[in-house]
Steps between C-alpha positions, in 0.01 A plus 500: 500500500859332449534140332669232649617179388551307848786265367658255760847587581445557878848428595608848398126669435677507129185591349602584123329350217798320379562273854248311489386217199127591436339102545648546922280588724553786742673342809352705833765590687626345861537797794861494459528573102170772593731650738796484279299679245364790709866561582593516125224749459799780592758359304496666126858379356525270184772264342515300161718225454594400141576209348465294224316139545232333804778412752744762441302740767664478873208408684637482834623883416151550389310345802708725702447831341061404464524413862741585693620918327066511438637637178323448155669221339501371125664251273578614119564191345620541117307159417239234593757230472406366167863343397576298829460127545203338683500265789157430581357442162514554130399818429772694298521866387249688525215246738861489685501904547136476659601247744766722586281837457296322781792366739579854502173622626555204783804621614355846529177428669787341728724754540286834486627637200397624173591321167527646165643429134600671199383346132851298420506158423758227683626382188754237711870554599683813332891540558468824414274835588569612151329152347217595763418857454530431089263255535262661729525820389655738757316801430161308538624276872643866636150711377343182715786567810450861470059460499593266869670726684257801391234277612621400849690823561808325742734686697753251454574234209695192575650296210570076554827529201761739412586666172780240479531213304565178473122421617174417431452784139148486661632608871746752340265677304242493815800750680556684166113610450453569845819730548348641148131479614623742853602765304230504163199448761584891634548622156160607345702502147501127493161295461276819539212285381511343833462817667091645592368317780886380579778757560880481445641359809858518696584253705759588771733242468615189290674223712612152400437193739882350504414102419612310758440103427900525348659691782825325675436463860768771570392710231556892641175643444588829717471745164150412507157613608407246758113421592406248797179318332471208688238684770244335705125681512285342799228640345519228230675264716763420201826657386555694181712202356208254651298667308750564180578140516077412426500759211832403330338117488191609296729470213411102486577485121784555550605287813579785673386380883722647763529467903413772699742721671551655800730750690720754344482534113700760342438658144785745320403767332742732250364832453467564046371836514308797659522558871781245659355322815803385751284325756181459428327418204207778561795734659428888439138351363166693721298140503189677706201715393739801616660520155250730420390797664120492639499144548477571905135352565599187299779422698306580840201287386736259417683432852194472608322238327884293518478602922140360559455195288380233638581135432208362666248732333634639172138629420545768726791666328246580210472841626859628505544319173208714386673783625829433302280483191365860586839672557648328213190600269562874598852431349570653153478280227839581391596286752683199389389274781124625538345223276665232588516566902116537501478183297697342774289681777186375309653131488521545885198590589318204360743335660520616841069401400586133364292603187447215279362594173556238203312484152494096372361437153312147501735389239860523382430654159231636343527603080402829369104559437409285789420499866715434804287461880706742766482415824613766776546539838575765733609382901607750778710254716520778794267711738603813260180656339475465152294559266443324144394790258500322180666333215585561136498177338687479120353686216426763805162390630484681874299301730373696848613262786411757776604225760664511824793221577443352778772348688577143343193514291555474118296725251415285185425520192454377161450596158547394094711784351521466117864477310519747193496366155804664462637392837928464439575134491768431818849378478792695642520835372884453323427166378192641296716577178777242329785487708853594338790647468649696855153674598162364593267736230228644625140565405437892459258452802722325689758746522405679813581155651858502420672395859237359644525114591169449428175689286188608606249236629237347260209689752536701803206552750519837709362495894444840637458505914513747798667562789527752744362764270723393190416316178733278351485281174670168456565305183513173491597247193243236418643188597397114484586284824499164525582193760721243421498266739883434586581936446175600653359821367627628204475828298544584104459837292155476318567527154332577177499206219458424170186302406733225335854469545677274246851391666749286299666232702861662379596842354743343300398239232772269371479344164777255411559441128179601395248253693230576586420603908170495662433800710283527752324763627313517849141706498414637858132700529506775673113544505216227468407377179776583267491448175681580176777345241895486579746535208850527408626809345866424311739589265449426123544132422411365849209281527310420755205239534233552582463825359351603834316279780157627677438472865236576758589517853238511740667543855702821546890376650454179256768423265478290167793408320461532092781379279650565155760301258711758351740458253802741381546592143725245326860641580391760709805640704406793569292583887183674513191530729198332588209735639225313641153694422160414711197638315209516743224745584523694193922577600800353371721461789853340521604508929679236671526416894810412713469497822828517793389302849706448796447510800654768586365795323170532386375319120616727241279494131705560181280604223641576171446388133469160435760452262855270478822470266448238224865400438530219210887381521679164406634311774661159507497263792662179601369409814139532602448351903643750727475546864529860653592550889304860539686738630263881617370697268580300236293435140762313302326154549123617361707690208688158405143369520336691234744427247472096525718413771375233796560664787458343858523734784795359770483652829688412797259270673503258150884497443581241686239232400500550131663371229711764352625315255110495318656857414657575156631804690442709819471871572565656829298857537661790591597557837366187587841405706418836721146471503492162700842335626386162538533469121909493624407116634393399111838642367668117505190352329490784211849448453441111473207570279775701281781222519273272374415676186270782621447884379508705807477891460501746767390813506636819654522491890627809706808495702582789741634575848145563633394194323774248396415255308621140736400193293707363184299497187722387247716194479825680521569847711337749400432890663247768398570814505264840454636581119219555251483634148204738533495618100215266352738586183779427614695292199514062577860453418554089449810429697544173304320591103468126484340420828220256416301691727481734186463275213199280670200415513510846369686696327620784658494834361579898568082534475459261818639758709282833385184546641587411876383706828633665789811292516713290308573323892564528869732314760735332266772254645792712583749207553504117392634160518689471084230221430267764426547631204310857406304544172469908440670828646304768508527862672325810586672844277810581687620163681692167485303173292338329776539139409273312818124572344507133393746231582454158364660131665541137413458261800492156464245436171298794550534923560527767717367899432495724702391856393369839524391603215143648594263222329289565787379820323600389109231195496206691630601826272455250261878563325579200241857501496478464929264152364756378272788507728327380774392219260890455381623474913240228605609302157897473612 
């Protein structure tokens, strides 16, 4: 008996465990992708790409090779994406990385190939592969390169970036571990503690995919491998770059949408090392069962379930499927390809049968020691005989079904299955420890998961059936569907909760010269009747009142919101933490929720300590009413917020019937120019708003060939370029010591530049009009004082910033020196 996890990327019959996100249900099939997937039954080549971020993969490349070559196709990428910007919500570093985790799995359930990831953190822009294999640790990202390709075994390995700077440090070191990676993987010297179950693998040849978005129109590409990719499959109805063009536009957060092409598409390929392909990428490369010796009666068996299928009446290939099984079966295990192509065959047959077999818990979460209702159903959507042996529900209770499936006519049933008391609480498995520094750490039993997209689900339900004489098993995650009535239905994973979570409204507490700050702190019930006492664990001398509050919550899903006054030891300047401790049941527990929905990937549950960054600082402000024009992903105006300021939210729609001038100052978000272009027809009012005496500050918008940048938004000219100062570190020089930008309302010192993340900024202004006048250079080790991070104007009674400096992630980070010079630019 062989297990199967039936996961639903038809398009290619893709069926590894790391294609599919686990809260999707299986998607049956249509005749043409059943076809399509018969005829990849004979096909046994493999490729990884590698890269470094969601988005770098070629997806059109990628469609291609799943569909088109029938080839085993994957996508290495280095990271989840953490570091990038986000333009469909707020969610930053690592709740930004599982958005991007999950537009990954949408692009492959699109394009039919396999997605994978090693344990390194995007830590934002690097200039350099030497800042990014320091800080991730290149012998720990290459072990992870090295376990990938020993895992999927490919023939060929494709990188997206050369060895060759200037680039992305992320994309170079992507090529550098991967030309590293082809060599160590055949080597059983190097990461033997991989080896057992796995075995040292040689690819046969390393290739890079020649970029192409920068070529000249009469560029000579003629010392290249050339590959026609832009094919047409009538099975499908769509072309590979049809189909490339839906995958590539999963990447939402990131506003990559793109049109669909059609006709000729060339890729260029430059051979890197073993065997040297001239016109083909698979050249010299035995794709077929015939690799091997012996492998006669697969390939017979084979042709013939590819020669008689029949579109009308899939059911009726069952048989020669069934016969594939057999003479791959008889195949020794040595084989490579055996487990993987009867996986496939197995996917097929239920297939070919329409077998629908789905576990649904009754609820969306259920907490450890309790009981969840399982509801299951078995349907045989074809004349095919089947037969319903049994199923193993979780904790391993077999129950006998000994029922046939009738055409069309579903086999139900349902059952309470209890949760362990020790039953794992769920949140993604590399968010389940701190996250720091240039690697996601681990739990000890979590490391068998390193590469995977996604763990294990919280329960797993196992149908065993018959047909023709065989017995197959099928696991299925527990999932939780629901039916919204715009969406229609909707699936989730079913998860495993805490009895109480205790979730502060911020991470990041901000205490301005010593006052006091109520915190709040939002009780949800996982079970009925919850009950127990909330407190505040803190450093010595912080006080908190009440000591601790009691609660009782009697509907499981209800939330109560509890609240405490706490107050910083006088003069405290130094940051510590806040843990959050729920004492309930007999258990001191400290877990917090955050949950990721839109709409399109499935809700994602954070679960982590409950704890935040208590940061007491002194901070000085002159004005108080300030409007903010939002720009995406942007958390500047709730920051400003919790540290006294009165902020009204600005968008588009209200500019032009209120009264700006009600403002002591206004911020612009970042990106907000990009992110909607009808803020371009409100550039003559701002400026008004600033003649007259107003504060305006902008923050950074991008500028680019792909995506120039068309509206004005300063009062004189004014261009953005792409320079950045990527060293948090980086020293603040003062252009002008004496710029009162420095002197007020605070003082400015050497200590309010330490302590900032990722960046010091991005896109700074590359040229401008002389009326701007710039306040700090600042430069990354090795280059020219970049002196356009932030540029300051009079005009008329009021003025002008523009800048880049990344506030956007200071103020939420909760930095104090980023609050005091914010504080200083909306005084001037």
């Amino acid at each position: 008996m062989r297990n199967l996890v039936l996961l639903g990327t038809a398009l290619a019959m893709s069926l590894g465990i790391w294609s599919t996100a686990l809260a999707q249900p299986a998607r049956q099939p249509h005749a043409g992708e059943l076809a399509a997937g018969i005829r990849r039954l004979g096909v046994v080549g493999s490729v990884l790409y590698v890269a470094a971020h969601p988005d770098d993969e070629n997806t059109r490349l990628l469609a291609y090779l799943a569909g088109g070559r029938g080839v085993r196709a994957g996508y290495l990428s280095m990271t989840r994406g953490d570091g990038g910007q986000n333009l469909i919500g707020t969610e930053q570093d690592e709740l930004l990385g599982l958005i991007r985790t999950h537009e990954l799995l949408a692009a492959r359930r699109v394009d039919g190939a396999e997605q994978l990831f090693t344990r390194a953190r995007d830590f934002g822009y690097s200039k350099s592969a030497d800042e990014t294999l320091r800080i991730w640790g290149r012998d720990e990202v290459l072990a992870d390169v090295v376990l990938a390709i020993r895992r999927f075994q490919p023939d060929v390995i494709i990188t997206r970036f050369t060895t060759k700077p200037p680039n992305h440090g992320h994309h170079t070191s992507s090529a550098i571990l991967a030309e590293a990676a082809f060599t160590a993987a055949a080597d059983p010297a190097r990461y033997p503690e991989q080896l057992g179950e796995l075995k040292p693998w040689k690819a046969d040849r390393l290739l890079n995919n020649t970029s192409t978005w920068n070529l000249k129109p009469d560029a000579d590409m003629s010392g290249y491998l050339a590959l026609d990719v832009g094919g047409y499959d009538p099975l499908l109805g769509r072309s590979w770059g049809e189909i490339s063009a839906e995958s590539r536009s999963q990447h939402k957060s990131q506003g990559f949408g793109v049109p669909a092409e059609r006709g000729t598409q060339l890729e260029y390929f430059t051979p890197l090392a073993g065997t040297k392909p001239k016109s083909d990428l698979f050249e010299g490369l035995e794709l077929t069962w015939r690799r091997w010796s012996g492998t006669e009666q697969v390939v017979r068996s084979i042709d013939e379930a590819v020669n008689g299928f029949d579109a009308r009446a899939p059911h009726r290939s069952i048989p020669a499927l069934l016969r594939v099984h057999e003479a791959i079966s008889a195949l020794p295990d040595s084989n490579p390809w055996k487990a993987l192509k009867l996986r496939e065959t197995e996917a097929l047959v239920a297939a070919c049968a329409g077998l629908f077999l789905e576990a649904r818990a009754a609820e969306t979460a259920a907490v450890p020691g309790s009981q969840v209702a399982l509801n299951l159903v078995a349907l045989n959507r074809s004349p095919a005989a089947l037969r319903l042996v049994g199923v193993t529900l979780p904790g391993g209770e077999s129950v006998a079904a000994g029922a046939n499936l009738a055409d069309n006519k579903p086999f139900k049933l349902s059952r309470p299955v209890a949760i362990p008391g020790d039953a794992r609480i769920s949140t993604p498995y590399w968010l389940r420890k701190p996250v720091a520094g240039g690697l996601y750490a681990l739990d000890e039993q979590d490391r068998a998961l390193v590469g995977r997209p996604e763990g294990e689900p919280a329960l797993t339900v196992t149908f065993v059936y018959e047909v023709g004489g065989k017995r197959f098993s099928v696991v299925r995650p527990v999932v939780y569907a629901w039916t919204d009535p715009v969406r229609g239905e909707l699936y989730r994973a079913f998860e495993i909760a805490p009895a109480v979570t205790a979730t502060l409204e911020r991470d990041v507490l901000m205490f301005p010269n010593g006052t006091a700050q109520s915190v709040a702190v939002v009780l949800a019930a996982g079970k009925a009747d919850a009950a127990g006492k909330v407190r505040l664990e803190m450093p010595k001398g912080w006080r908190a009142e009440p000591a601790e509050v009691p609660f009782q919550i009697a509907a499981r899903g209800d939330e109560r919101t509890v609240r405490f006054q706490v107050t910083p030891p006088k003069g405290a300047s130094e940051r510590g933490r806040l843990r959050v401790v729920v004492d309930s049941g007999g258990r001191s527990e400290s877990w917090r929720v955050r949950t990721v929905t839109h709409e399109h990937i499935p809700p994602q549950t954070v679960r982590q300590p409950s704890e935040a960054a208590l940061v007491p600082f002194t901070l000085a402000t002159k004005v108080r009413r300030l409007g903010y024009i939002p720009g995406p992903g942007d958390r500047v105006a709730e920051s400003l917020a919790a540290v006294g300021y009165e902020v009204t939210l600005l968008p588009e729609e209200r500019l032009a019937s209120e009264k700006l001038e009600r403002f002591e100052a206004i911020l612009v978000g970042v990106r907000a120019f990009n992110a909607n272009p009808r803020l371009a027809l409100h550039h003559e009012r701002l400026m008004k708003y600033v003649e007259q005496g107003g504060r305006l500050l902008v923050q950074y918008n991008t500028n680019s060939r792909v995506g120039p940048l068309n509206s004005s938004i300063g009062p004189y000219p004014l261009e953005i370029g792409r320079d950045r100062v990527t060293d948090e570190t980086a020293a603040m020089t003062p252009v002008d010591p004496n710029h009162p930008i420095l002197k007020g309302p605070n003082r400015l010192e050497a200590a309010d530049f330490q302590g900032w993340v990722q960046e010091r900024g991005l896109y700074f202004a590359s040229k401008w009009d002389e009326r701007y006048k710039p306040v700090f250079a600042m430069n990354d080790a090795g280059e020219e004082p970049l002196r356009g991070g932030l540029l300051v104007a009079r005009h008329g009674k009021g003025t002008f910033v523009y800048t880049g400096l990344a506030f956007f992630r200071q103020l939420p980070s909760g930095v104090p020196g980023a609050y005091r010079l914010l504080a200083n630019l909306l005084a001037q």
